[in-house]
N, C-alpha and C positions, 0 to 999 in steps of 0.2 A: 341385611344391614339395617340394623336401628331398631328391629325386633327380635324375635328367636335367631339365635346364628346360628342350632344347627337347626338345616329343613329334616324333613320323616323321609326314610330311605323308602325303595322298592320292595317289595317283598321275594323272598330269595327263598329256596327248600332246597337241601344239598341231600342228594341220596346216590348212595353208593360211588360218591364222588363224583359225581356229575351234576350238572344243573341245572332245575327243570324251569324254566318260563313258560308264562302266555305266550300263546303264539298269536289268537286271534282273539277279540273281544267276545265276540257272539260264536266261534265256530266250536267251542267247546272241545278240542284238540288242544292236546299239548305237542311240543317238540321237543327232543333231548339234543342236550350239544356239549359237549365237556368242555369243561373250565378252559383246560389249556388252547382249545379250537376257536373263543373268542375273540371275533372281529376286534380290531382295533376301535376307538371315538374317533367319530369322524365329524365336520360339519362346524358350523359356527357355536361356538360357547352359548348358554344358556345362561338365565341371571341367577338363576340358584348354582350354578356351576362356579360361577366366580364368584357371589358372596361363598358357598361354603369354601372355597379355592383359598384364598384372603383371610377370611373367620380362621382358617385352621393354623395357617402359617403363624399370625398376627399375636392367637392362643399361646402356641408354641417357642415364640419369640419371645415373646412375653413372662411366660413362666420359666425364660432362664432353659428351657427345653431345646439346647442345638442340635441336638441328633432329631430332635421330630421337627425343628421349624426347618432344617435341611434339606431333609427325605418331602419335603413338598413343594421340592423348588424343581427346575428344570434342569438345575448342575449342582446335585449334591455336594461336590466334593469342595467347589469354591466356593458355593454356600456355606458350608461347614465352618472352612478356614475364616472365611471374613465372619461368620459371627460370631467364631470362638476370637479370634484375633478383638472383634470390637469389643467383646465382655471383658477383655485381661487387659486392652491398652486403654479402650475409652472411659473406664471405668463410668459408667452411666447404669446408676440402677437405683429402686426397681423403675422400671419400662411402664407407662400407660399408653398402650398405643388405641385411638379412635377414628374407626373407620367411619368416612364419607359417606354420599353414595356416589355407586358406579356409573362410572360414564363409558356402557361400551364392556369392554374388557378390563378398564383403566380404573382401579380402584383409589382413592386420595385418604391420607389418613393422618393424624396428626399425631405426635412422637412429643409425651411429658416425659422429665428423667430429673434425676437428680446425681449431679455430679461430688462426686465422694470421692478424695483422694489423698490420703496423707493424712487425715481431719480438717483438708481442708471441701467445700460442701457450697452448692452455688445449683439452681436451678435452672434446666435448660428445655427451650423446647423450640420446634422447628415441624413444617409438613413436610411433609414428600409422598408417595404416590410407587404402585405397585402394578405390576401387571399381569392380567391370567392367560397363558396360554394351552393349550394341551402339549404334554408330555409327547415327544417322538417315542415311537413302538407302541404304546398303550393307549394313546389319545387321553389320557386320565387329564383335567384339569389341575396345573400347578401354577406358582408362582413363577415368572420369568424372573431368573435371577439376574440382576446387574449391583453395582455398589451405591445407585442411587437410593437402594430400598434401604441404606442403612444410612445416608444422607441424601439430601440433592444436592451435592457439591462434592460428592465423592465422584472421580475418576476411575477407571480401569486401574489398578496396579496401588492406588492411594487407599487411606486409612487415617482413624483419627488416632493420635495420640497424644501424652502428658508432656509437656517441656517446664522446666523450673526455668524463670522469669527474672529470678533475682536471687541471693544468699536469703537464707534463712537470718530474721532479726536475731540478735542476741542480745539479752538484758544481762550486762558486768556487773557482778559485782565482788564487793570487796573480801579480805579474806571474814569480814564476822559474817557475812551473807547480807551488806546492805547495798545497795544500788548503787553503782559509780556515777555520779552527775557531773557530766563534761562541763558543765554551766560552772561548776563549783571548781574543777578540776579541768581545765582546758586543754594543760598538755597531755590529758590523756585520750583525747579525740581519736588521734591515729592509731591511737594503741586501739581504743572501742572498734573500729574501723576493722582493725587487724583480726582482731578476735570474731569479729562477725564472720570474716572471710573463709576462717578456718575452723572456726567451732561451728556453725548455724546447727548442722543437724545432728552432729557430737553433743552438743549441748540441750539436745530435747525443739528445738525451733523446725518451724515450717519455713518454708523459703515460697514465694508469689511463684502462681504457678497459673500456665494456661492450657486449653482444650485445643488442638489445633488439629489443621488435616495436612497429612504429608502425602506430598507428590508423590505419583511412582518413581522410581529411581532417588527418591530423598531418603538421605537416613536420620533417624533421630535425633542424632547430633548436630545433625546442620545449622550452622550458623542463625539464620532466620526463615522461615517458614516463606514460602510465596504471598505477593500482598492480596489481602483480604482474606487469608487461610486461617487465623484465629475464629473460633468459635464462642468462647467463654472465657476470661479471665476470671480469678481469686487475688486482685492484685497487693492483700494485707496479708504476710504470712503471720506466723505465731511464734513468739519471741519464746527462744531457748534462754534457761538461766546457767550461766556461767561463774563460780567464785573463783575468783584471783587471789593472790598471793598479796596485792598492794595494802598497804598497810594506812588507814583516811588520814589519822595525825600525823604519820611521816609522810605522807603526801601533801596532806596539807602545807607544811615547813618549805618542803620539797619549792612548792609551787609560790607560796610568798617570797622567798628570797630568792628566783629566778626573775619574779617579777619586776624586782630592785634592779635589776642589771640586763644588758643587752648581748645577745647571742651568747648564752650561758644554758648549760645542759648540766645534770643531775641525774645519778641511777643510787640507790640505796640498797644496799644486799644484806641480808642477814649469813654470815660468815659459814653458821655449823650445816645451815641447810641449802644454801644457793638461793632462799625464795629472794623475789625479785621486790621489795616493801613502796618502791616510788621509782617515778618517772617524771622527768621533767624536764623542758625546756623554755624560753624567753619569747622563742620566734613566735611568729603569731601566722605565719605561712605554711603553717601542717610539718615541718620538716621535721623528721625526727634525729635529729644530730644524738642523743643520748642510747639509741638503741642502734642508729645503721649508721652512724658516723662513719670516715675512714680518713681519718688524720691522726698524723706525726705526733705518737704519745708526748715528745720529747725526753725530760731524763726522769719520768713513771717510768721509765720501760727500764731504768737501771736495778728495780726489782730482780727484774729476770736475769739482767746482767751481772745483777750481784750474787745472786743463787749459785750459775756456772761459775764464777771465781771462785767461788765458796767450795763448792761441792770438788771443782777440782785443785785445792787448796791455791790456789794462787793470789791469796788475799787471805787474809785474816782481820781481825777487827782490830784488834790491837797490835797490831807490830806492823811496823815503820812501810809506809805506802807512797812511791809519787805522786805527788802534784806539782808540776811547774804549769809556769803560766801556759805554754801552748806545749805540744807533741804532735811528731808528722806520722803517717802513716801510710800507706799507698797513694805516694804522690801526695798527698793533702795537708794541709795543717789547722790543725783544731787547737781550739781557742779556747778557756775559762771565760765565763761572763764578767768584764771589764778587767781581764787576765790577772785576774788573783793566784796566786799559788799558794800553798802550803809547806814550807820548809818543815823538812823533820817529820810532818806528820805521820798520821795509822789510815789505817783503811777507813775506821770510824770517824776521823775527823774527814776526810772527804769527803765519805758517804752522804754525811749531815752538811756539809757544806753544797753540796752535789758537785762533786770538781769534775768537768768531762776528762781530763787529761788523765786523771784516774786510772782511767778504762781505756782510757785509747793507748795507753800504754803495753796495757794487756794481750790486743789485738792479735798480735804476732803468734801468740802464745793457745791459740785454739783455734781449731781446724772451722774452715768456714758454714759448714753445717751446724757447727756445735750450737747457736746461738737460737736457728730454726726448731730442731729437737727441743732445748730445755723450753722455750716458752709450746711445743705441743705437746710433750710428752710429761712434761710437771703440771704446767699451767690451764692444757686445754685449749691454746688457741687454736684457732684454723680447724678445728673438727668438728664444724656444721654442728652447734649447737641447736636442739630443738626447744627453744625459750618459751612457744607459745604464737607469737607473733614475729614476724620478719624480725631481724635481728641478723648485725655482722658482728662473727664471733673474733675479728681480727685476723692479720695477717704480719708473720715475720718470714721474707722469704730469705732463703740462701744466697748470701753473698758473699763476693772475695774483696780482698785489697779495700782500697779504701771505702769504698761501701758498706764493707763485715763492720769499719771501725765505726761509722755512722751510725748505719743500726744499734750499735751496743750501746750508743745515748739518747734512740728513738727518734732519728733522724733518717734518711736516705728514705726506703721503701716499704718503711716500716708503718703498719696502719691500725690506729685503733679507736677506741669511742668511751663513752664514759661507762657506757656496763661492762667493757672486756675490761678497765681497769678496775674497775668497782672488785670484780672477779681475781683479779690479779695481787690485791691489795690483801682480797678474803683468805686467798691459799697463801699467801705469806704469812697473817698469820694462826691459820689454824696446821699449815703444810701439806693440805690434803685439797685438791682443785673438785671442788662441787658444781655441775653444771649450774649455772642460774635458769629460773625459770619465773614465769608470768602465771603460765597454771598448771595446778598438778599433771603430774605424767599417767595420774590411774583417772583421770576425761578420757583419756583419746587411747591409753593403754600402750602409751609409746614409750621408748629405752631413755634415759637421759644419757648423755655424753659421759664416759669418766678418763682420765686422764689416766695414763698407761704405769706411772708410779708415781710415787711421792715422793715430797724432798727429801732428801738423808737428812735426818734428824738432828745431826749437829751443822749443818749447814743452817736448815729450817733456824733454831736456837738461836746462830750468831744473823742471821739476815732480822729475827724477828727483834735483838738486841739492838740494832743498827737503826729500824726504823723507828723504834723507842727513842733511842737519840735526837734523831731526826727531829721528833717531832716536841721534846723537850727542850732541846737546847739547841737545836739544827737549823734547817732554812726554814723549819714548818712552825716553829716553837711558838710566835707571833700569834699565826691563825689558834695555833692547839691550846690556847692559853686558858687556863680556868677547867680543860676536860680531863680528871687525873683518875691514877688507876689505869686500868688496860688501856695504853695508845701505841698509834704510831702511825707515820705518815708520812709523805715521801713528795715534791713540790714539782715543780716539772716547767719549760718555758720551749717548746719551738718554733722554730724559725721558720717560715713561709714565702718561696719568693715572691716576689711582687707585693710583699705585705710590710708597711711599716712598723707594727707592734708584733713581738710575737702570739701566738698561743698561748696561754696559761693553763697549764694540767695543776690538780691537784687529788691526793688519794691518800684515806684515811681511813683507820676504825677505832671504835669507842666500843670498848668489848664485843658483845655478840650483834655489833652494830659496825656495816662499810660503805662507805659513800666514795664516788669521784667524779671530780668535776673538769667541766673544760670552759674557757670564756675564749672566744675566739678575737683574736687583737686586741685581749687583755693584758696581755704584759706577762710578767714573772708570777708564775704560778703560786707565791707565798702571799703575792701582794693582788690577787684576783680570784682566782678560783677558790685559795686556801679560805677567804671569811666566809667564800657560801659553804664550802662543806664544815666548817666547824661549826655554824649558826645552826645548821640545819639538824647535828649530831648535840648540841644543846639544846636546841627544842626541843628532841625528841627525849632526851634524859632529862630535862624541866618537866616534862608531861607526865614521867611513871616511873 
């Protein structure tokens, strides 16, 4: 140790397969004894016996050699397993390992490595200590194998291995490829958050990662390691790049005119493609109401309910439709907002007025599933859309009796958020339900949702006629004022109990441009939600 490691062997002459030694210094006789006939080593170790014992294992270890630094231990076989085990889990290499000197049998050495894993890289070193016995049957000097010689703090049964620490960072950004700044951009915190969680190593990132030792009977997974069982932390990972779909100047818009107003949410869609262009919300407590909302669209959801009349003719746009002031239906009685009715009117004068009696009229006239199918089967709701980040893709369940007629003005247990209507507003009118998304589907290589058919074409026509109205000369006309050429838009207000002001829904598109909004205990959806999403559709057409 600390000079030559290997010592000069004995001299050996093998003839005829057998082997001849000195017998005696001076007697000038030899003795023959064949190989196989040799005594076992017997007696206490020698100091050349355990430095060269040590020296060879230490070599062999060393050079990544587990079949030879094995073969020199006292238990191959669990030798083997634990150093192939420590090269594939510890990831420690290469190994300098420097031997002490011996005290005894007890050799001390000290263990340089370099942890490499992932590209992530951190240096480590620790002593521990070896011990030389002879081999049972042969007497040969080996290594007594135990799992200290590969820690001193390894156990019988235990082992190091890699545990990720944390998600991999991910740097968002936007769809030109420039960095989304939460600073600039606040409501998109969650969203950055979201994306971390689910993109880190999709997206090229390293995630914080530590060196640990697992008990016997622990498995990898395990919650937390026993205390004082870390070894090495890498606790910076390396940020993956991620571009999104959001669009900086409709987001920008997005995030000014939320800021004018209290508990107010925003999603912006690009209609032909589903991309997701803005996100927004007021709150300043992380919630994200515009993505996982689940509140009562109000009468946004007479989209869907206008589609099913349509498609099964029981409404037409122009020909003579009720509106009185209230209609009952399963026990209940629904009411027009300050019980306006329409004498005489079309389907079109309601639609644009938003007359609930309308539709509650209808009620009788379609089976209580119908109302479930058209908004999943047209629209895409409730079919686990894969957006990117957490996201409620809505909910219209199956109802009868007077519940079915609640729902059909987005009332009862009907649930939605501003991107299922953003979505709702998009397939109205291009007719074809495109999932929305946050980031492309060829990151992660996953399906997007699509919707089981489209609207029948002359249904799609008079619905996309209707919210034209609407938003010309209807309850929307106010907010839409000044945006001409492709519109249309649809105003919304529900009720909440225990709440004095309603909801205000609003949903809209400005050609290949859909926004919808919600203000919660804003009031009437034409006179709250309706000027953020029209400001925000004018910015964005004042900008290009």
């Amino acid at each position: 140790m600390g000079g030559e490691r290997h010592t000069r062997r004995r001299n050996l002459w093998i003839t005829g397969g057998a082997a001849l030694a000195l017998a005696g210094a001076g007697a000038g006789t030899w003795a023959v004894v064949a190989a196989g006939d040799a005594a076992p080593r017997t007696g206490p170790l020698s100091a050349s016996e355990v430095t060269r014992a040590a020296d060879g294992f230490l070599d062999a270890w060393a050079d990544g050699d587990t079949e030879g630094a094995a073969g020199r231990t006292d238990d191959e076989t669990a030798a083997r397993a634990a150093l192939r085990d420590d090269r594939e889990r510890a990831h420690l290499s290469p190994r300098k390992l420097s031997p002490g000197a011996p005290a005894g049998n007890r050799v001390p050495f000290a263990v340089r490595a370099e942890f490499a894993y992932d590209g992530a890289r951190a240096p480590l070193s620790y002593d521990t200590a070896l011990t030389v016995v002879r081999r049972p049957g042969d007497g040969t000097a080996v290594v007594h194998w135990a799992p200290s010689v590969l820690h001193p703090r390894l156990g019988v049964g235990g082992r190091m291995s890699v545990r990720e620490t944390g998600a991999a960072p991910v740097r968002a950004l936007d769809r030109d490829g420039r960095a989304l700044d939460t600073r600039a951009f606040p409501s998109l915190t969650p969203v950055v958050d979201g994306l971390r969680r689910s993109y880190g190593k999709a997206a090229g990132g390293r995630p914080a990662v530590e060196l640990r030792i697992v008990a016997a009977g622990r498995a990898d997974g395990d919650a937390e390691p026993p205390a004082g069982q870390a070894l090495l932390s890498v606790d910076e990972g390396a940020p993956g790049r991620l571009r999104t779909t959001i669009d900086p100047a409709v987001q920008q818009a997005a995030e000014r005119e939320v800021a004018l107003r209290a508990d107010a949410s925003i999603v912006v869609l690009r209609p032909s493609t589903g991309e997701i262009l803005a996100v927004a919300n007021s709150r300043g407590s992380g919630r994200d109401t515009a993505l996982e909302g689940r509140l009562a669209p109000g009468s946004t959801m007479k989209m869907i309910t206008a589609s099913l009349l349509l498609e099964k003719k029981l409404a037409d746009p122009d020909k003579p439709h009720p509106c009185p002031k209230n209609a009952s239906y399963g026990g209940w009685t629904f009411h027009n907002v300050d019980d306006f009715d329409i004498a005489g009117g079309t389907f079109r004068s309601s639609f644009a007025a938003s007359c609930n009696t309308a539709f509650i009229t209808q009620a009788g006239k379609i089976a209580d599933d119908d109302l479930a199918r058209q908004a999943r089967e047209v629209f895409g709701i409730g079919e686990r859309w894969s957006v990117g980040v957490d996201a409620f893709d809505g909910s219209v369940p199956v109802e009868h009796a007077a519940s079915k007629a609640a729902s059909m003005i987005g009332q009862g247990e009907v649930r939605m958020n501003p991107l299922t209507m953003a979505s709702v507003v998009s397939t109205a009118r291009t007719g074809r339900f495109r999932q929305p998304y946050l980031v492309a589907p060829s990151v992660d290589h996953r399906t997007l949702v699509a919707a089981k058919r489209t609207l029948e074409p002359g249904a799609h026509r008079q619905l996309r006629e209707l919210l034209h109205t609407t938003a010309t000369s209807g309850s929307a006309a106010g907010s839409m004022a000044g945006l001409t050429g492709d519109t249309g838009a649809k105003t919304g207000s529900a009720e909440v109990i225990g709440q004095k002001e309603p909801n205000g829904w609003f949903a809209a598109w400005h050609g290949d441009l859909a926004a919808a909004a919600v203000m919660q205990r804003g009031g009437r959806g034409g006179e709250s939600s309706g000027p953020l999403v029209a400001a925000v559709l004018r910015a964005v057409d004042r900008s290009r």
